[in-house]
C-alpha positions as CSV (number, residue, x, y, z in Angstrom):
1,X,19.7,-6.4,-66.5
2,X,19.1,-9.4,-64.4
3,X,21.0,-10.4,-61.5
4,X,20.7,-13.3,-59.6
5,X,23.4,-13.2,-57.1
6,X,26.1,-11.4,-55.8
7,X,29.7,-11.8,-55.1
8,X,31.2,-9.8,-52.6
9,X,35.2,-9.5,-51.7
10,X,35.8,-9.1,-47.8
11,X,38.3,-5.9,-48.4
12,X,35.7,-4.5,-51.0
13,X,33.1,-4.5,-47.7
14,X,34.6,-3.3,-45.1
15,X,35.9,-0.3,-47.4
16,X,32.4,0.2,-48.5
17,X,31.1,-0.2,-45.0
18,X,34.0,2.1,-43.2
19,X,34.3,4.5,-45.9
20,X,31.3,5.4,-46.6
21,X,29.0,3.7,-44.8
22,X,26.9,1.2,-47.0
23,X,25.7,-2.1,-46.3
24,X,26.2,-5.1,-48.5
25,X,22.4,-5.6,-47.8
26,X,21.8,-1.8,-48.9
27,X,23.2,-2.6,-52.1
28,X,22.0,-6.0,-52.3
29,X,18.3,-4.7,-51.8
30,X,18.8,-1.5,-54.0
31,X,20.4,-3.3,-57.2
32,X,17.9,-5.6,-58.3
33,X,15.2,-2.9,-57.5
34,X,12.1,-2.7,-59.7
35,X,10.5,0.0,-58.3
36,X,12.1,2.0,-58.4
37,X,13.9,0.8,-60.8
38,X,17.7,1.5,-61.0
39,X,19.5,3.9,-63.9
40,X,22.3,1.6,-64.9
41,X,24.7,1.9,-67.2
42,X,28.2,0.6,-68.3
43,X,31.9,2.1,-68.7
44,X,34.5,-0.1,-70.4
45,X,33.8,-3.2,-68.3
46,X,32.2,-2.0,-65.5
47,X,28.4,-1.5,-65.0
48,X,27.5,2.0,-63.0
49,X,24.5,2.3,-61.3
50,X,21.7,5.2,-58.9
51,X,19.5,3.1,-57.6
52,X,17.3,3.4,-54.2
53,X,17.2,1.3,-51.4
54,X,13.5,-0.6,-51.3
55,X,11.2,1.3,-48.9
56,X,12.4,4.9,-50.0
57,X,15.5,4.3,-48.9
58,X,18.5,5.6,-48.8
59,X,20.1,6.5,-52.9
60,X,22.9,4.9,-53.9
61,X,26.1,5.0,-56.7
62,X,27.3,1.8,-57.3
63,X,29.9,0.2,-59.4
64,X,30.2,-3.6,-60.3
65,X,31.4,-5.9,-63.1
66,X,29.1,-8.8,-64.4
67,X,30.2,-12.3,-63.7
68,X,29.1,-15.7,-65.3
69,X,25.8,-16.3,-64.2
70,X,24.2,-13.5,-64.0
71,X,26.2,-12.6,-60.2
72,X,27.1,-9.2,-59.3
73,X,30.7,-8.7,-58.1
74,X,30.5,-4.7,-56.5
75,X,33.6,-3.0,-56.4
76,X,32.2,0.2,-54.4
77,X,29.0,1.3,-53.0
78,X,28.6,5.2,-51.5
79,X,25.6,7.6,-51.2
80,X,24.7,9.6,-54.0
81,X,25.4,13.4,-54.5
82,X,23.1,15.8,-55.2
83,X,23.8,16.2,-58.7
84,X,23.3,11.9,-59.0
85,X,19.9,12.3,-56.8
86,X,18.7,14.7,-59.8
87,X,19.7,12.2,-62.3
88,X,18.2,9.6,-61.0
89,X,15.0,11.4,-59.9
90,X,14.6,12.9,-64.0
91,X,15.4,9.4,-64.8
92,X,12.4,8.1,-63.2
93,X,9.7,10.7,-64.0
94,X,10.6,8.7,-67.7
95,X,9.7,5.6,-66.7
């Protein structure tokens, strides 16, 4: 999946930034990834993702729809849990 840009909505930010403490630059960084490269995948119209933060950074769960373009609108952004780290790690020992 390529992405090219995002879109972000203010609300959508500072919920991701109070709540649990993400960064649009986090995600912006993490997303478009290739190494390690992010397990994404999609539910009804929305795209789910684990992906890490360059630099072994910090793993992420993200959600976000696809808009013309090739742009990235994220809905929600959160650190991953344990059981989404294991996922993600198994999914990259197949790469």
């Amino acid at each position: 999946m390529r992405i090219d840009d995002f879109h972000w909505i203010d609300k959508l930010v500072d919920k991701i930034v109070g709540k649990h403490g993400v960064d649009p630059e986090e995600v912006e960084s993490a997303l478009p990834n290739v190494d390690p490269l992010p397990y994404v995948w999609r539910k009804g119209d929305r795209y789910l993702a684990l992906a890490q933060v360059e630099d072994d950074g910090e793993y992420l769960f993200i959600v976000f729809d696809m808009e013309t373009g090739n742009v990235a609108r994220v809905i929600t952004a959160r650190p991953m849990k344990s059981d989404e780290k294991s996922k993600f790690r198994r999914f990259r020992k197949l790469e």
